[in-house]
C-alpha positions as a Markdown table, in Angstrom:
| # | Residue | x | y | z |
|---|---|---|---|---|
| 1 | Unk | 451.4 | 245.9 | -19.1 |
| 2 | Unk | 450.8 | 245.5 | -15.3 |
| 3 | Unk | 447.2 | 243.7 | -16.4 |
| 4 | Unk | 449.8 | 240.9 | -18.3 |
| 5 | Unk | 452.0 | 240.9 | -15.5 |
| 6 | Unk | 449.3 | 239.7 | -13.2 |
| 7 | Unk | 447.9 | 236.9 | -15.5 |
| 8 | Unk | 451.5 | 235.5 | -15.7 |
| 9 | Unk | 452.2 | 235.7 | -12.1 |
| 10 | Unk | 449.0 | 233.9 | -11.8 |
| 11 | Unk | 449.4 | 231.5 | -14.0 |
| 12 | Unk | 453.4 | 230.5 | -12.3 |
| 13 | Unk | 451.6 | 230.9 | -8.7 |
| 14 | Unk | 448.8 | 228.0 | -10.1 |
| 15 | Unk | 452.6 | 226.0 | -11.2 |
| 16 | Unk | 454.1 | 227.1 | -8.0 |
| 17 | Unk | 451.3 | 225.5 | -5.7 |
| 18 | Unk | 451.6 | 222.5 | -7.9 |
| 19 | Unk | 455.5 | 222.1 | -7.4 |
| 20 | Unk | 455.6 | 222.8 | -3.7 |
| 21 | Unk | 452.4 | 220.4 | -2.8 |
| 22 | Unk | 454.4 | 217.4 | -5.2 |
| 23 | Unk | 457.4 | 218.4 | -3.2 |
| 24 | Unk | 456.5 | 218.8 | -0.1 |
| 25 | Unk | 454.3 | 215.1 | -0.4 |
| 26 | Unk | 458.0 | 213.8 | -1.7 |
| 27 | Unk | 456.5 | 212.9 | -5.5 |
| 28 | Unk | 459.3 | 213.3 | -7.9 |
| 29 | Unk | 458.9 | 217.0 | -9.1 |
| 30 | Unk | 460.8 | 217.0 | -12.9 |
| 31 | Unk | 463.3 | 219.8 | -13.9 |
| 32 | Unk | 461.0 | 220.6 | -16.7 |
| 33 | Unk | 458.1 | 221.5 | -14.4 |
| 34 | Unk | 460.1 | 223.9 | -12.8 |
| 35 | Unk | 461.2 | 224.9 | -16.0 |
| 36 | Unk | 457.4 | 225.5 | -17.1 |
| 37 | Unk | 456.9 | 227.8 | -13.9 |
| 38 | Unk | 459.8 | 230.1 | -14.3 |
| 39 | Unk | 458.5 | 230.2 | -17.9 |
| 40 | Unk | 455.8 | 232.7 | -16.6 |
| 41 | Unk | 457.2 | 233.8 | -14.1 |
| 42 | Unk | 460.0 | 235.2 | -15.3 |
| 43 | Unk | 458.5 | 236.9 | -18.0 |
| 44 | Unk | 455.7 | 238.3 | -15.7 |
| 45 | Unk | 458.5 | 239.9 | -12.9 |
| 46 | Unk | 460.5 | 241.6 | -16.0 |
| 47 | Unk | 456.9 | 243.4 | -16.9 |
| 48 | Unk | 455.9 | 244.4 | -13.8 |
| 49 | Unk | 460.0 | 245.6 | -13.2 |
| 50 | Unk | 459.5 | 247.3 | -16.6 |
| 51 | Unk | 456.1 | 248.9 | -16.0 |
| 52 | Unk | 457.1 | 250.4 | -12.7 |
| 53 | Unk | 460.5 | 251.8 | -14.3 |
| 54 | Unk | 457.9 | 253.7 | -17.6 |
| 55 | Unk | 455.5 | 254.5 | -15.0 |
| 56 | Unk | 455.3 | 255.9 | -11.7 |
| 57 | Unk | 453.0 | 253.4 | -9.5 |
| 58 | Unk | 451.7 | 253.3 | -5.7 |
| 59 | Unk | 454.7 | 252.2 | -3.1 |
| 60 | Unk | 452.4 | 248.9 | -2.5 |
| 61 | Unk | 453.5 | 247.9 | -6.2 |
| 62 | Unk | 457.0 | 248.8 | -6.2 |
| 63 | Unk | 457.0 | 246.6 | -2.7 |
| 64 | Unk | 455.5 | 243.8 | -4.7 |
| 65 | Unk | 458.2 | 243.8 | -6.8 |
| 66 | Unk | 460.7 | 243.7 | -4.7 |
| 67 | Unk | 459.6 | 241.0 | -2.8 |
| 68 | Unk | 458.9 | 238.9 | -6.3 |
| 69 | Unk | 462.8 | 240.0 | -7.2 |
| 70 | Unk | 463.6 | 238.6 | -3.6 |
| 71 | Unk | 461.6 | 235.5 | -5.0 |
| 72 | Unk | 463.5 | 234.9 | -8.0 |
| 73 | Unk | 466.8 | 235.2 | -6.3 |
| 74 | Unk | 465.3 | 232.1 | -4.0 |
| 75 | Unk | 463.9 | 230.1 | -7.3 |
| 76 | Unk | 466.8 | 230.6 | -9.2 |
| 77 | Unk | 468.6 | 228.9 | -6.2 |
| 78 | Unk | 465.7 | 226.3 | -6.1 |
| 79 | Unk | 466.5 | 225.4 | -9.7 |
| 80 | Unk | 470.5 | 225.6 | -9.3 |
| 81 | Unk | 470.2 | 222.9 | -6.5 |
| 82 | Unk | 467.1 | 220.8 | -8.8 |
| 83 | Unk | 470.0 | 220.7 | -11.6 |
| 84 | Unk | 472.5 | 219.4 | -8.7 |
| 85 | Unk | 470.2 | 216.7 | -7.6 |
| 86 | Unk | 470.3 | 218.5 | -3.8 |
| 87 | Unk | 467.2 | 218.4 | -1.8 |
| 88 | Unk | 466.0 | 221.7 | -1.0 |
| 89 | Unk | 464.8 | 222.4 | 2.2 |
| 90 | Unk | 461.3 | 222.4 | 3.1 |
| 91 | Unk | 462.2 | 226.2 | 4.7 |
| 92 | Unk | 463.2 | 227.4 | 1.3 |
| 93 | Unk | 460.4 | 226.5 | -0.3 |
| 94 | Unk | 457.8 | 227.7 | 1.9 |
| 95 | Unk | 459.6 | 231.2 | 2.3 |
| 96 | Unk | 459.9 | 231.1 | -1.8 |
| 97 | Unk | 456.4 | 230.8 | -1.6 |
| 98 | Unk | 455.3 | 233.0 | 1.3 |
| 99 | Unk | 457.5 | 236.1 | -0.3 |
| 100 | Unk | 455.6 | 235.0 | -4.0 |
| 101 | Unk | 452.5 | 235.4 | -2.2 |
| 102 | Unk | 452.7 | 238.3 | -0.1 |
| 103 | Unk | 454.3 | 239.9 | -3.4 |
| 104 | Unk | 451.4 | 239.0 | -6.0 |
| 105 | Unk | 448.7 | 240.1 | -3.0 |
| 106 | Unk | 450.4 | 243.0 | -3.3 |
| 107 | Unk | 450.4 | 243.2 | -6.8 |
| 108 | Unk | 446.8 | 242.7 | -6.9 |
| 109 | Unk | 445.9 | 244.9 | -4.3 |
| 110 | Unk | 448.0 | 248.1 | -5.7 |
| 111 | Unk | 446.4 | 247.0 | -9.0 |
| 112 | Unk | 442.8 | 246.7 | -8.7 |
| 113 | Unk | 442.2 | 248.5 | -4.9 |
């Protein structure tokens, strides 16, 4: 379950990269790319929440997933201001990402160190 959680997280952190990079080189990023991102993401945070709820994991994972929760929280706003047509600031997206990162290192570290 954890194994599946990675490959999603990986696969919305490839997406992710891709999203900030248009955004931050002010190409026109469209709501269903973001769309496409959460799409794995998502789905990937609920089954690493899930697997540490069944199972009792290291503290490095359950850190992980609290600071891909924290994540969400700051996507979800990402996408609630992409629907409004507000620009998000460049300070948001680089912490959404930063806390994505440090989270799915974490992830990978707890899972396969």
């Amino acid at each position: 379950m954890v194994q599946a959680a990675a490959i999603l997280l990986t696969l919305a952190a490839i997406g992710g990269i891709a999203l900030a990079s248009m955004h931050l080189s002010k190409k026109q990023v469209k709501l269903w790319m973001a769309l496409i991102h959460g799409a794995f993401a998502l789905p990937g945070v609920a089954l690493l929440f899930w697997a540490t709820v069944v199972r009792e994991w290291p503290a490095l994972m359950t850190a992980s997933l609290v600071l891909l929760l924290a994540t969400a929280a700051g996507g979800l706003i990402m996408f609630l201001m992409h629907g409004k047509r507000k620009t998000m600031p460049k300070g948001l997206i680089l912490g959404h990402g930063a806390l994505a990162g440090l989270g799915y290192i974490g992830l990978l570290i707890a899972l396969f160190v």
